[in-house]
TORNUMI-691152 format. One record per residue (C-alpha): residue in one letter; x, y, z. Coordinates in pm, 1 decimal. Layout:
! residues N
('A' (X Y Z)),
...
END
This chain:
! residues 522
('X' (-2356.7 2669.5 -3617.2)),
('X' (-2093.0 2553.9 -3414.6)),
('X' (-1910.1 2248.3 -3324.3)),
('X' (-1800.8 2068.5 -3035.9)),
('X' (-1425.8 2012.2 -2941.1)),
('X' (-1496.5 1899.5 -2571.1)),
('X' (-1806.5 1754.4 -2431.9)),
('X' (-2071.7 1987.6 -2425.9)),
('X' (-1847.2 2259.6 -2508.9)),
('X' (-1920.2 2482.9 -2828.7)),
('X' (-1659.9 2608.7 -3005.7)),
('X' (-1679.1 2892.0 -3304.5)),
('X' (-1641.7 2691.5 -3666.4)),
('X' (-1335.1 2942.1 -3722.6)),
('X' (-1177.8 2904.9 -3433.8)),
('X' (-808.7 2824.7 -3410.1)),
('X' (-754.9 2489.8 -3232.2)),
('X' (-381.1 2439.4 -3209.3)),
('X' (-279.7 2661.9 -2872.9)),
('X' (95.0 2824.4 -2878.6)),
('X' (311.4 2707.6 -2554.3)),
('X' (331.7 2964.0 -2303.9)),
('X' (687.0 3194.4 -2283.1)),
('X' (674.6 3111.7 -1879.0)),
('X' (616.5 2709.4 -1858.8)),
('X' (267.1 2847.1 -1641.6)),
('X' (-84.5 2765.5 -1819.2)),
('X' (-347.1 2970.5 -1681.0)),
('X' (-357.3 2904.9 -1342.5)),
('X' (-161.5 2617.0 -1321.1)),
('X' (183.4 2738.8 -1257.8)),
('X' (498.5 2627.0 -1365.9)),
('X' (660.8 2491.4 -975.1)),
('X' (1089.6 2416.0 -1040.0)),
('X' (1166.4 2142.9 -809.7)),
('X' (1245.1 2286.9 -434.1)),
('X' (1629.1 2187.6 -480.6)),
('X' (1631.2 2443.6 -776.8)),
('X' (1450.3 2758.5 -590.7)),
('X' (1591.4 3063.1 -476.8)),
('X' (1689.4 3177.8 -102.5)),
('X' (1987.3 2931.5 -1.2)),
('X' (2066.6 3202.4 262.8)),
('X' (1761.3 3251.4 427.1)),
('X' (1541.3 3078.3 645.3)),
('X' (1140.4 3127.7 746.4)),
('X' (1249.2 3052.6 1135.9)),
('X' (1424.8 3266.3 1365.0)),
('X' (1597.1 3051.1 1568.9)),
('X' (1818.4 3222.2 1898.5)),
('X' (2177.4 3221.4 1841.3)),
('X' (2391.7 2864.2 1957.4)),
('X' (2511.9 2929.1 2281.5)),
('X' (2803.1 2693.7 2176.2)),
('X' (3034.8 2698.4 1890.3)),
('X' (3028.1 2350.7 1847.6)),
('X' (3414.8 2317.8 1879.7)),
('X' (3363.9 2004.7 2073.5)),
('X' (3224.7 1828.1 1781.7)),
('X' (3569.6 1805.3 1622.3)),
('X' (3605.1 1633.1 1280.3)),
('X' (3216.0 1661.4 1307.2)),
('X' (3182.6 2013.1 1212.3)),
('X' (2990.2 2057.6 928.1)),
('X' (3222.1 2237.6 636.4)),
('X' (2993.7 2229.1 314.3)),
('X' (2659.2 2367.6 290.9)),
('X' (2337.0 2150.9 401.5)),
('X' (2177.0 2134.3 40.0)),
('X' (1878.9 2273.2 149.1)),
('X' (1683.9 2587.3 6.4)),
('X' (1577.2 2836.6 277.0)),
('X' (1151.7 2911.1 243.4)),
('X' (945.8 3127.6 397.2)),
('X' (616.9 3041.8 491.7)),
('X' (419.1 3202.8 171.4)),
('X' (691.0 2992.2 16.3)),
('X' (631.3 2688.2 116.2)),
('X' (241.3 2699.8 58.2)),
('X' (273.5 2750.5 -257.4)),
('X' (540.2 2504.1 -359.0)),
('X' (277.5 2225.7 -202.2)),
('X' (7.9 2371.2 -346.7)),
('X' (94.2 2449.6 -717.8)),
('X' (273.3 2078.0 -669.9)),
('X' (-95.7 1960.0 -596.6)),
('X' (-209.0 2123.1 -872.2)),
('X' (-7.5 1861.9 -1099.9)),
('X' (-173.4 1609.7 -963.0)),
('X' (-551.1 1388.7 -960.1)),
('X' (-695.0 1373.6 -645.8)),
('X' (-1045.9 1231.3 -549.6)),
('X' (-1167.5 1554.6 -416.5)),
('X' (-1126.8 1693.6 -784.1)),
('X' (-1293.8 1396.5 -970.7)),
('X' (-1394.1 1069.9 -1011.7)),
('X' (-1067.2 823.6 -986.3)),
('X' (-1212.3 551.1 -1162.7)),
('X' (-902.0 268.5 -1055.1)),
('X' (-1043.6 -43.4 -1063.0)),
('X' (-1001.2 -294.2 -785.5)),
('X' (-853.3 -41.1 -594.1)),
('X' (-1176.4 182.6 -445.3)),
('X' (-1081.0 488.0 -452.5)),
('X' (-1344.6 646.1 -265.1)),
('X' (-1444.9 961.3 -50.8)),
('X' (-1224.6 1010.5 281.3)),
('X' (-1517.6 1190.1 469.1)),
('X' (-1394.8 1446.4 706.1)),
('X' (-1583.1 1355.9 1007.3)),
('X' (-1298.9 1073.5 991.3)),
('X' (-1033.6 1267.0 990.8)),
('X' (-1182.1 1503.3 1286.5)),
('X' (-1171.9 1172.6 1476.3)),
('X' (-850.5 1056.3 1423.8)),
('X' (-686.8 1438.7 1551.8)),
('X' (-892.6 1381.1 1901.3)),
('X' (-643.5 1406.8 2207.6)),
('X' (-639.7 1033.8 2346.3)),
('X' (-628.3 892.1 2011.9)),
('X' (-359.7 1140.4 1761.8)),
('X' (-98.8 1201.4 2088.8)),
('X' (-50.4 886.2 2215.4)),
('X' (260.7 627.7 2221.6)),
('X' (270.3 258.3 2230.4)),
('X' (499.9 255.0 2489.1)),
('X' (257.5 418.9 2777.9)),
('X' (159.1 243.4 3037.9)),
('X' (-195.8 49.7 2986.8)),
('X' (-378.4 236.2 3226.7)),
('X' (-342.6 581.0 3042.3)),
('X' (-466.8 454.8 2710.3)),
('X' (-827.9 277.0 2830.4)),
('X' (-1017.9 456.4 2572.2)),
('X' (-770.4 379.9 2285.4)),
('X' (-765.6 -10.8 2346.6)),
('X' (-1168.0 44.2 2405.0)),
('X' (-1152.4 147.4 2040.2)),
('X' (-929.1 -115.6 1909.2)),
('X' (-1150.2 -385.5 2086.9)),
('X' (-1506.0 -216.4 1915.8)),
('X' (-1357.3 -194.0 1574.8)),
('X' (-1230.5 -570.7 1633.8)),
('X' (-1645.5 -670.9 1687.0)),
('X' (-1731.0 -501.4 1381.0)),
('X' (-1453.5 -697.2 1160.5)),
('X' (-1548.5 -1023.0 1330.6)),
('X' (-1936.8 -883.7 1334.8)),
('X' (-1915.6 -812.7 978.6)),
('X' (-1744.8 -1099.1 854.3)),
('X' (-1872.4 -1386.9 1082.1)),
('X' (-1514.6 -1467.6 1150.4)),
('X' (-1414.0 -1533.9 1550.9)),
('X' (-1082.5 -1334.0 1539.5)),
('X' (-898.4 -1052.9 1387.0)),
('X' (-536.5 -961.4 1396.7)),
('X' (-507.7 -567.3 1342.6)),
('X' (-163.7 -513.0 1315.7)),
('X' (-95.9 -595.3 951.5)),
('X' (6.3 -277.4 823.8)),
('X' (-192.1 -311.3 461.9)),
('X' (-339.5 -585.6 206.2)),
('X' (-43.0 -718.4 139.2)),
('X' (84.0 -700.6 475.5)),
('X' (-248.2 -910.9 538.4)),
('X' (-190.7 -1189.8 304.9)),
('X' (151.4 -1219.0 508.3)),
('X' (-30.9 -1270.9 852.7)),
('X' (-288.0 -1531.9 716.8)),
('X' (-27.7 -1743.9 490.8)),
('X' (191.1 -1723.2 813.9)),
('X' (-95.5 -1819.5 1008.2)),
('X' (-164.9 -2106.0 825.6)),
('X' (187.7 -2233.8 791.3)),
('X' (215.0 -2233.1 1208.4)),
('X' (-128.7 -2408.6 1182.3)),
('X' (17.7 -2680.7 959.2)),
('X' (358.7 -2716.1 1163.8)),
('X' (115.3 -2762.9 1520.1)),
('X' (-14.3 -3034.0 1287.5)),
('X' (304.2 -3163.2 1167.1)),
('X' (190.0 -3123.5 819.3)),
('X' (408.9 -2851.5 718.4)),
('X' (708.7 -2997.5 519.8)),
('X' (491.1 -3211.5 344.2)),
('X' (204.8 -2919.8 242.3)),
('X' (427.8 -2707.4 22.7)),
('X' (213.4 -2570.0 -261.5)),
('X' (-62.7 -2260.9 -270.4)),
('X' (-314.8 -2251.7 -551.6)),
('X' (-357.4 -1905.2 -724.2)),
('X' (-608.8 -1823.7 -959.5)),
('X' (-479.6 -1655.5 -1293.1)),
('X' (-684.8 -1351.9 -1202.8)),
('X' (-547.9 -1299.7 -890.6)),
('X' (-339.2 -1024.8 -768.4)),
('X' (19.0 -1025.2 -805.2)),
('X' (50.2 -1035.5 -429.7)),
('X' (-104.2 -1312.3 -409.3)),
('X' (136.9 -1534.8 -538.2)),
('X' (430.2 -1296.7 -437.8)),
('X' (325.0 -1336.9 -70.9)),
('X' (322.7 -1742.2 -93.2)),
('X' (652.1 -1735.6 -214.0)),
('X' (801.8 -1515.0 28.4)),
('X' (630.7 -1748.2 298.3)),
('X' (807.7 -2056.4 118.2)),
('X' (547.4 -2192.0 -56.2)),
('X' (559.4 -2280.3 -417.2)),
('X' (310.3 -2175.9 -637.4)),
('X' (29.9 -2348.1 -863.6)),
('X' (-156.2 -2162.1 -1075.0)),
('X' (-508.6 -2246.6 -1148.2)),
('X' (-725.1 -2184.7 -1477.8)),
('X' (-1034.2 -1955.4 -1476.7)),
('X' (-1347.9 -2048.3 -1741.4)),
('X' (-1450.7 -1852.7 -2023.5)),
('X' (-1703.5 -1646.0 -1834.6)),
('X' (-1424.2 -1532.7 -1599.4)),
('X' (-1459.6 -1738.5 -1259.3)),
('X' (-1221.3 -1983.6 -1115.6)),
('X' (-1208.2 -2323.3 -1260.1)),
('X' (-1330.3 -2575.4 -1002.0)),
('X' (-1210.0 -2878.3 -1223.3)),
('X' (-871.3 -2741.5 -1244.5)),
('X' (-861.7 -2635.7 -909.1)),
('X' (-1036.6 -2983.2 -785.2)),
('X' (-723.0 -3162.1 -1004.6)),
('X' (-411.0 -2983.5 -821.6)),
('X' (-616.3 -3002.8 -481.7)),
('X' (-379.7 -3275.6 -245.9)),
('X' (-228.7 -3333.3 7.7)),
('X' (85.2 -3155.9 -101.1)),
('X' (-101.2 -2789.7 -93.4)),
('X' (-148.9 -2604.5 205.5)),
('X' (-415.1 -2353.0 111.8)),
('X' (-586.8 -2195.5 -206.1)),
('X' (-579.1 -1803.8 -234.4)),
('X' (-871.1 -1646.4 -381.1)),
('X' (-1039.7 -1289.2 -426.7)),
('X' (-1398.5 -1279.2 -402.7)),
('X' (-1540.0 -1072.4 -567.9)),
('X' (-1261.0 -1144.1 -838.8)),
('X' (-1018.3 -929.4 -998.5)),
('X' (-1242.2 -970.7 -1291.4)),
('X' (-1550.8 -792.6 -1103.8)),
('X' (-1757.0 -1087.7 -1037.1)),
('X' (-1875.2 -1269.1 -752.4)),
('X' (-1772.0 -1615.3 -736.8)),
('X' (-2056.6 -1894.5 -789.8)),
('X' (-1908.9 -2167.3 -682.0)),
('X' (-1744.0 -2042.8 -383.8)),
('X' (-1873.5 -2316.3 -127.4)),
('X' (-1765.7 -2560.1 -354.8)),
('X' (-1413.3 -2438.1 -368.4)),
('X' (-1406.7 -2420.7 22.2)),
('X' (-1589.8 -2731.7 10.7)),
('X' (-1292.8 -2906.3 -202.8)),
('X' (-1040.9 -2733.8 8.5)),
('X' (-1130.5 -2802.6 312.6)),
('X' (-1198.6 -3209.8 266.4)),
('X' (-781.4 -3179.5 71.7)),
('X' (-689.9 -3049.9 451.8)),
('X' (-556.2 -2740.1 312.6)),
('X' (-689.5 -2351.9 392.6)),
('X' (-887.3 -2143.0 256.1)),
('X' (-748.1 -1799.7 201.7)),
('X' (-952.9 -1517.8 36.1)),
('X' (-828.9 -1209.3 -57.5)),
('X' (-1064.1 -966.4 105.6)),
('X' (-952.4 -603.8 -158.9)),
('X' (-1324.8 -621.5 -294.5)),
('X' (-1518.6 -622.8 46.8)),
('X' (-1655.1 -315.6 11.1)),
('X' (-1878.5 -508.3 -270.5)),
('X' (-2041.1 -749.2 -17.0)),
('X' (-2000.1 -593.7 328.4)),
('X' (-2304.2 -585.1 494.0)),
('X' (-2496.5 -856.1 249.6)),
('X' (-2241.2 -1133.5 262.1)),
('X' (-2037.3 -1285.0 540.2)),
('X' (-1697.9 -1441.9 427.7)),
('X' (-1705.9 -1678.0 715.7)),
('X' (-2006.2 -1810.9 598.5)),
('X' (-1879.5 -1907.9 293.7)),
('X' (-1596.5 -2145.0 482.6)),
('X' (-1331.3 -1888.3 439.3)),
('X' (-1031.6 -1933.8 689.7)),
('X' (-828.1 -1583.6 663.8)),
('X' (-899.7 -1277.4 503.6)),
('X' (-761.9 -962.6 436.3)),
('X' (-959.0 -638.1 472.5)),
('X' (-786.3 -341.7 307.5)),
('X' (-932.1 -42.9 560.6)),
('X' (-893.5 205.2 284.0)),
('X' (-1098.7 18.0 25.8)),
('X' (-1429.2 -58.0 239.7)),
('X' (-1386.5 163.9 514.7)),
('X' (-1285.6 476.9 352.5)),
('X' (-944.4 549.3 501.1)),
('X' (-679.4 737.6 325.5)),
('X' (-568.9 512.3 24.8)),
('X' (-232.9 563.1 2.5)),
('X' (-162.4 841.6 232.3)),
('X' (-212.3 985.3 607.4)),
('X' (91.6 757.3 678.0)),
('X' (77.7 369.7 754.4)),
('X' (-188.4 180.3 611.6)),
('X' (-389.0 -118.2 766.7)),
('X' (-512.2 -432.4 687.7)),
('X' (-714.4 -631.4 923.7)),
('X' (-689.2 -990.9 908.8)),
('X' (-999.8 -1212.3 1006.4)),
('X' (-931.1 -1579.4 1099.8)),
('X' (-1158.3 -1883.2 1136.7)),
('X' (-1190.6 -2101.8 1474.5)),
('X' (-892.7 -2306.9 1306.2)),
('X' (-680.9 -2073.7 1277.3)),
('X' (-732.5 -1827.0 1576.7)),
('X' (-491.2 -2020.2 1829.7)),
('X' (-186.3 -1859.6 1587.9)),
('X' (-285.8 -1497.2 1512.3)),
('X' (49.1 -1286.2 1581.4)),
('X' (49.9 -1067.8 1908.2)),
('X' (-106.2 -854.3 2012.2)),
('X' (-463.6 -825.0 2055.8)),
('X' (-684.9 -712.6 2280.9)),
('X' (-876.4 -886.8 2576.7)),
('X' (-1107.2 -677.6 2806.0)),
('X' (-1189.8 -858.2 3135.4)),
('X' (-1255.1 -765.5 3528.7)),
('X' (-900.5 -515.8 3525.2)),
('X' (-1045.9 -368.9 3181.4)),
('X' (-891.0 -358.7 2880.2)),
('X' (-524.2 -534.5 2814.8)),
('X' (-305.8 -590.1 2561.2)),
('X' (-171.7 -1014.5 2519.7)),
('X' (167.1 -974.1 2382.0)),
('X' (425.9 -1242.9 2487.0)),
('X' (407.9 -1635.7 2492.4)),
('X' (360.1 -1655.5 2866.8)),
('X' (84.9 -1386.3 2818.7)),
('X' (-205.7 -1682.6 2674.8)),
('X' (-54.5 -1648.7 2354.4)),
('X' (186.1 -2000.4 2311.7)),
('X' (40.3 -2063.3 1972.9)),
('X' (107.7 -1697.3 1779.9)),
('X' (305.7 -1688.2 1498.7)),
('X' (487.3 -1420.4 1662.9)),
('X' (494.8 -1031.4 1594.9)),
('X' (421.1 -868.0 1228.5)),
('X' (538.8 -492.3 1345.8)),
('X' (691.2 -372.1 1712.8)),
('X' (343.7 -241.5 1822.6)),
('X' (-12.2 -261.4 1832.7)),
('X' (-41.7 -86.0 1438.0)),
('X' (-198.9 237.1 1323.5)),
('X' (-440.5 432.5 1567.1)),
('X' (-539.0 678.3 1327.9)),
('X' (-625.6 425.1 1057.5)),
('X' (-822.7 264.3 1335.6)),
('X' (-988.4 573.6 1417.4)),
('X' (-1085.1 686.6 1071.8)),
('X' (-1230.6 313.4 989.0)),
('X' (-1433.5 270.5 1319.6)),
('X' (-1578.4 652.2 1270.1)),
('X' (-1692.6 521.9 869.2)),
('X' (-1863.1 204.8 1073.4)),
('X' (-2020.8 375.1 1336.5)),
('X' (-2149.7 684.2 1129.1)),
('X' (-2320.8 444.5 872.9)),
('X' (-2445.3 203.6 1132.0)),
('X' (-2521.1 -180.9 953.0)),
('X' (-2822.9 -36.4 735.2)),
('X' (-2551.1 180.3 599.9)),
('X' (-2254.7 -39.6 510.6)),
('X' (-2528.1 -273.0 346.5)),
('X' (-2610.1 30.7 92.8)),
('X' (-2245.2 62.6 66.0)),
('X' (-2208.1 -266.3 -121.0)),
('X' (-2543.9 -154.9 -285.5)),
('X' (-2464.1 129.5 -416.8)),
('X' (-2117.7 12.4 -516.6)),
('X' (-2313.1 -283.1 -746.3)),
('X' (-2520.1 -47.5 -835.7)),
('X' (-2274.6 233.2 -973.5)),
('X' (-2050.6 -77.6 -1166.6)),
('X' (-2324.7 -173.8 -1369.7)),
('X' (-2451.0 147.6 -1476.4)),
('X' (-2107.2 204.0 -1620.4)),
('X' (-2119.0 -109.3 -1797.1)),
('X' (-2482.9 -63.8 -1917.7)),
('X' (-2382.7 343.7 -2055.8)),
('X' (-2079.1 240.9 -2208.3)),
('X' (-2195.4 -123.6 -2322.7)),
('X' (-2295.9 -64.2 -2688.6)),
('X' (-1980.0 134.7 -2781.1)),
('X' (-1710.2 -39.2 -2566.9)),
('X' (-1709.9 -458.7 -2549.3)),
('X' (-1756.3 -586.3 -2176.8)),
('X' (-1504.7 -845.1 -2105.8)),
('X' (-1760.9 -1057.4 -1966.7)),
('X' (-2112.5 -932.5 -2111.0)),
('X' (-2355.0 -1158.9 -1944.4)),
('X' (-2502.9 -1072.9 -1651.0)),
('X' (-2440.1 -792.9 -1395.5)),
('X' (-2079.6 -729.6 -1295.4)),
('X' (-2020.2 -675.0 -884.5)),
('X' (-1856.7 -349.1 -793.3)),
('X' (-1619.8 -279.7 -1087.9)),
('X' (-1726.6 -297.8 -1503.1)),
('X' (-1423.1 -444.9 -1721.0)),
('X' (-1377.4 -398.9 -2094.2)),
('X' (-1128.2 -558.4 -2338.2)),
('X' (-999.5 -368.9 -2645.6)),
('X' (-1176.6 -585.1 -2885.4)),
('X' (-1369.8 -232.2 -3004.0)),
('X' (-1035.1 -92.5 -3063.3)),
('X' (-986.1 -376.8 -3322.1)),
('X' (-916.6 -165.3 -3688.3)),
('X' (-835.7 227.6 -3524.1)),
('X' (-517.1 202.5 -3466.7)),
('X' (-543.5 317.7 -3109.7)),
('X' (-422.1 125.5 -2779.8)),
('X' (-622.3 106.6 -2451.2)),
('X' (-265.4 343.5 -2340.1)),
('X' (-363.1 599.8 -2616.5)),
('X' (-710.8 587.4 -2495.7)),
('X' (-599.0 653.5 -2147.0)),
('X' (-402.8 930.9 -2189.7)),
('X' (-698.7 1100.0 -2394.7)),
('X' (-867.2 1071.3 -2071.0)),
('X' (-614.0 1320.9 -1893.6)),
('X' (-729.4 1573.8 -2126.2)),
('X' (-1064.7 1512.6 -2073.8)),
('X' (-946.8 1583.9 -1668.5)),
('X' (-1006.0 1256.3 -1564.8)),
('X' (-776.2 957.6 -1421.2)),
('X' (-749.3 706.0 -1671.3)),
('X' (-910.0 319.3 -1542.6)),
('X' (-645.4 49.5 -1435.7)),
('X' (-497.3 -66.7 -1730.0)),
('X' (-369.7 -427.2 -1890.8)),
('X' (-510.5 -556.4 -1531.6)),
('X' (-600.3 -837.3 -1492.6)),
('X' (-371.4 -1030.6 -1706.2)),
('X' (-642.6 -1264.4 -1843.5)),
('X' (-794.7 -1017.1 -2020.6)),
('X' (-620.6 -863.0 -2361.0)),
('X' (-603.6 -447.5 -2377.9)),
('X' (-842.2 -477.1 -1994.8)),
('X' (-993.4 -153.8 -1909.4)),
('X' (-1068.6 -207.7 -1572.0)),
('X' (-1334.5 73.9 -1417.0)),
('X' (-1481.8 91.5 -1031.4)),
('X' (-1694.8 398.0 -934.9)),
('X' (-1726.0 327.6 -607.2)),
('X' (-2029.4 386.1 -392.5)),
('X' (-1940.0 754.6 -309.4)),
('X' (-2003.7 901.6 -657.1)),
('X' (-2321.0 1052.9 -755.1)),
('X' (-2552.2 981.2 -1081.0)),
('X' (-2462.3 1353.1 -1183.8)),
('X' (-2052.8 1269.1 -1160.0)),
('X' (-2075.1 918.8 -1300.4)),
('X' (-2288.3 1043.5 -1635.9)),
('X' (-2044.9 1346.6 -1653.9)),
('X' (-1754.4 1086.9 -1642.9)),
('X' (-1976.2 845.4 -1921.2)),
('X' (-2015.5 1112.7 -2130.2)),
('X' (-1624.4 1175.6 -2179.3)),
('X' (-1626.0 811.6 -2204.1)),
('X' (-1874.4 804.9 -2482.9)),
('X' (-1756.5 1126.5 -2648.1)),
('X' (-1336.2 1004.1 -2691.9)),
('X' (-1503.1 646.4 -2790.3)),
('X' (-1672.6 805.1 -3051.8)),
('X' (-1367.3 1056.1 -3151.9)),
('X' (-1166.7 681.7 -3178.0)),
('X' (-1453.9 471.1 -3377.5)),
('X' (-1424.6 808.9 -3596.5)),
('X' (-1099.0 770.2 -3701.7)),
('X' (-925.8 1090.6 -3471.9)),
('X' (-613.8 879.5 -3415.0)),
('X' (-371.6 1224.9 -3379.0)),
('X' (-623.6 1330.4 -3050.2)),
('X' (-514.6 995.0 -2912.0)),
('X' (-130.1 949.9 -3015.5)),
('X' (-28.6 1257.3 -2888.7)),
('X' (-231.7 1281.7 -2571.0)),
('X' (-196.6 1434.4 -2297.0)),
('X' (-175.1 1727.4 -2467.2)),
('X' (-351.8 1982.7 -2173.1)),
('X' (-173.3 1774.6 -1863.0)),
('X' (115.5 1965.4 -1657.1)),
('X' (376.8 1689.8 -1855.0)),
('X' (305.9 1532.8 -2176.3)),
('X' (368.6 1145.2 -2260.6)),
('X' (673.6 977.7 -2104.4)),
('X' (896.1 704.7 -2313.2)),
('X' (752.1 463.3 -2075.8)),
('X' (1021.1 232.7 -2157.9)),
('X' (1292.4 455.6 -2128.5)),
('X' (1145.0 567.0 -1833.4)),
('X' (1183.6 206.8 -1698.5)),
('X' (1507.3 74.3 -1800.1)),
('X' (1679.1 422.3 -1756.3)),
('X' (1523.7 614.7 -1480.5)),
('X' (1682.0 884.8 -1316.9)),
('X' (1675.8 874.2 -931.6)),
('X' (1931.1 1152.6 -828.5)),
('X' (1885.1 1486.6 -861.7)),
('X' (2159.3 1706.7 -1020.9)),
('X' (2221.2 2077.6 -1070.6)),
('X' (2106.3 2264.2 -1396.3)),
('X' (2424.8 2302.1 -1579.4)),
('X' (2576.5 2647.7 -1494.4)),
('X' (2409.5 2647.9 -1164.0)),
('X' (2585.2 2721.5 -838.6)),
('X' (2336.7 2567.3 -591.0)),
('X' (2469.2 2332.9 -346.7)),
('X' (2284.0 1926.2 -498.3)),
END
């Protein structure tokens, strides 16, 4: 008979369990990579270059005298120093990345195909408008399907991500309050306690002070609270719907209702999209700006590929002041309104020197076009969908934050089952690294105490979200069983093991030095 020391994996009742450290730092095929500052082959280089045909005597005091600090790598070299570097590291090509509200989802490739087409990966913002037709023809379709999508009457594209977003609509609504000479009396913003921390970091940056408002017991926003600060002191509410807590709000025409008759704006944070796109129109629901991260909803790189984007959609009140530019298509075809004189007296002004990210643009119109409207709808379907199967698997061993009724597209637990094992919602996390999965977002949102906070996206399958509940299930068990030592000491199989997080913060190192003895130029 045997037993089981990993899910579904049998191991031999005399087996030894403890593993001795390797004599090279490598484990199996996951080598040990030295940082490229501490490899080998300072006086060699993987690029003939011809000779200087100059000594560079004419440079003076500008000579270089000391060596440039940087290791010479062939080719072979350098592959592997990326890869076995990669090899450190999650990715969402290797597994599930179960972050909530942050959708990590599958880039599909077709995207990125798109985005390296001549016309669209060559370009620059300074050539003249006549070369770059098909470009602005782009910008201007992927505009529609924003404004399509949301039932909002203008976009801004520039913003460069969410929080870049929040930037352009609380900016947008503090030129809309100035035209109205309202502005040095409307001071305030009302954040929920759930919120995101940009939220009520981006208010404050604008000049706004901020107001927090209560949420109820079953985790929504609380419209007496919120009706109580409402005046004519507050120049807008901020909101994410769906929440930070994974559920949609109920009352949202309510609170836009309230807002709206106060004369302040409604902004709504627009991270979870990807749960309603397709079935719900924000614009609908009286919303006035919102943010639409292109990497959560429309599957561009999270993170990566270079600069982000984040879409901002604005309601008929608050289109005169979106910030240059945008894009107009008329008899001379398609143009680009930039400057005051050019019909835009009312913008805020500029959020970046150009016309934003063309790739990002690229990659999110391809997602749009290749799942057509029947497609995004089963996007926020299947996103739903996913959420609550996690929190119907996991539901009788883990407690649900907020147990009644379905969640929207992420499932959050408390640590209220931890309660007697001596085990933290960090231990539990890093048990998951052994397990070869990236732990949930943890202690987020704030509201909730030891929050385990879990979105499988639409882009998993049944097979990888039950191989993922399983681990669940399995170190859930191990923890209700008493196996504190698997937990305490975990990560015990990752490339580093457990960091003095604390340490770590008040004491980190930012500058590499030399290994003592070494002769290497730092």
């Amino acid at each position: 008979m045997s037993t089981m020391n990993t899910v579904g994996r049998p191991t031999a009742p005399n087996q030894v369990q403890t593993k001795p450290a390797t004599l090279t730092g490598g484990r199996g095929l996951l080598q040990n990579e030295a940082l490229i500052f501490e490899g080998d082959g300072w006086g060699k280089t993987g690029v003939d270059l011809p000779e200087p045909k100059t000594d560079g005597s004419d440079l003076g005091e500008l000579v270089r005298k000391d060596p440039i600090g940087l290791p010479g790598l062939s080719e072979p070299e350098t592959m592997r120093h990326y890869v076995r570097l990669s090899q450190k590291n999650h990715a969402i090509d290797l597994a599930i990345y179960p972050l909530g509200s942050c959708t990590m989802k599958h880039n599909p490739r077709l995207n990125e195909k798109m985005a390296r087409l001549p016309g669209f990966s060559d370009i620059h913002p300074l050539q003249p408008i006549s070369t770059v037709q098909g470009a602005l023809e782009l910008m201007d379709t992927l505009a529609h399907w924003l404004k399509t999508l949301t039932g909002m009457p203008a976009v801004a594209l520039s913003p460069k991500a969410g929080a870049h977003g929040e930037l352009c609509g609380l900016m947008a609504i503090r030129a809309a309050h100035e035209a109205s000479g309202q502005h040095e009396k409307r001071r305030k913003v009302l954040v929920p306690t759930s919120a995101h921390g940009t939220n009520p970091a981006t208010a404050a940056f604008v000049g706004y002070s901020v107001v927090e408002v209560a949420q109820t017991e079953d985790g929504r926003v609380d419209v007496a609270d919120l009706a109580s600060k409402l005046g004519d002191d507050v120049a807008a509410i901020m909101v994410t719907n769906p929440n930070t807590c994974g559920l949609f709000e109920r009352d949202i025409l309510q609170i836009s209702r309230l807002t709206h008759e106060a004369g302040a704006y409604f902004y709504c944070d627009g991270a979870n999209f990807n749960a309603i796109v397709g079935r719900v129109r924000p614009g609908d629901l009286g919303v006035d700006a919102m943010h639409i991260n292109l990497h959560k909803t429309f599957s561009t790189p999270h993170g990566g590929g270079g600069p982000g984007a984040g879409p901002v959609v604005l309601s008929e009140a608050l289109a005169p002041f979106a910030p240059a530019p945008w894009v107009v298509h008329d008899e001379g075809g398609y143009r680009l309104i930039e400057r005051e004189e050019d019909e835009a007296e009312q913008a805020f002004g500029r959020l970046c020197a150009f016309q934003g990210q063309m790739g990002m643009y690229t990659r999110a119109l391809s997602y749009m076009m290749s799942h057509g409207a029947d497609g995004l709808r089963q996007v926020a379907e299947d996103a739903v969908l996913n959420a609550n199967y996690i929190k119907a698997r996991l539901g009788d061993l883990m407690s649900a934050a907020f147990p009644d009724g379905p969640c929207m597209h992420e499932a959050l637990f408390d640590d209220e089952w931890l309660k007697g094992t001596d085990i933290t919602t960090l231990d539990f996390a890093k048990a998951m690294i052994d397990e070869g999965f990236h732990p949930m977002t943890m202690y987020f949102p704030l509201v909730v105490h030891g929050a385990m906070l879990i979105e499988p996206t639409e882009t998993e399958s049944k097979a990888e979200l039950d191989r993922f509940i399983e681990a669940m299930r399995a170190l859930a068990g191990a923890a209700k069983a008493g196996d504190v030592d698997r937990f305490k000491g975990a990560p015990f199989h990752a490339p580093l093991k457990r960091l003095d997080e604390t340490r770590a913060a008040r004491s980190p190192v930012l500058r590499w030095t030399a290994p003592e003895g070494s002769n290497k130029a730092a």
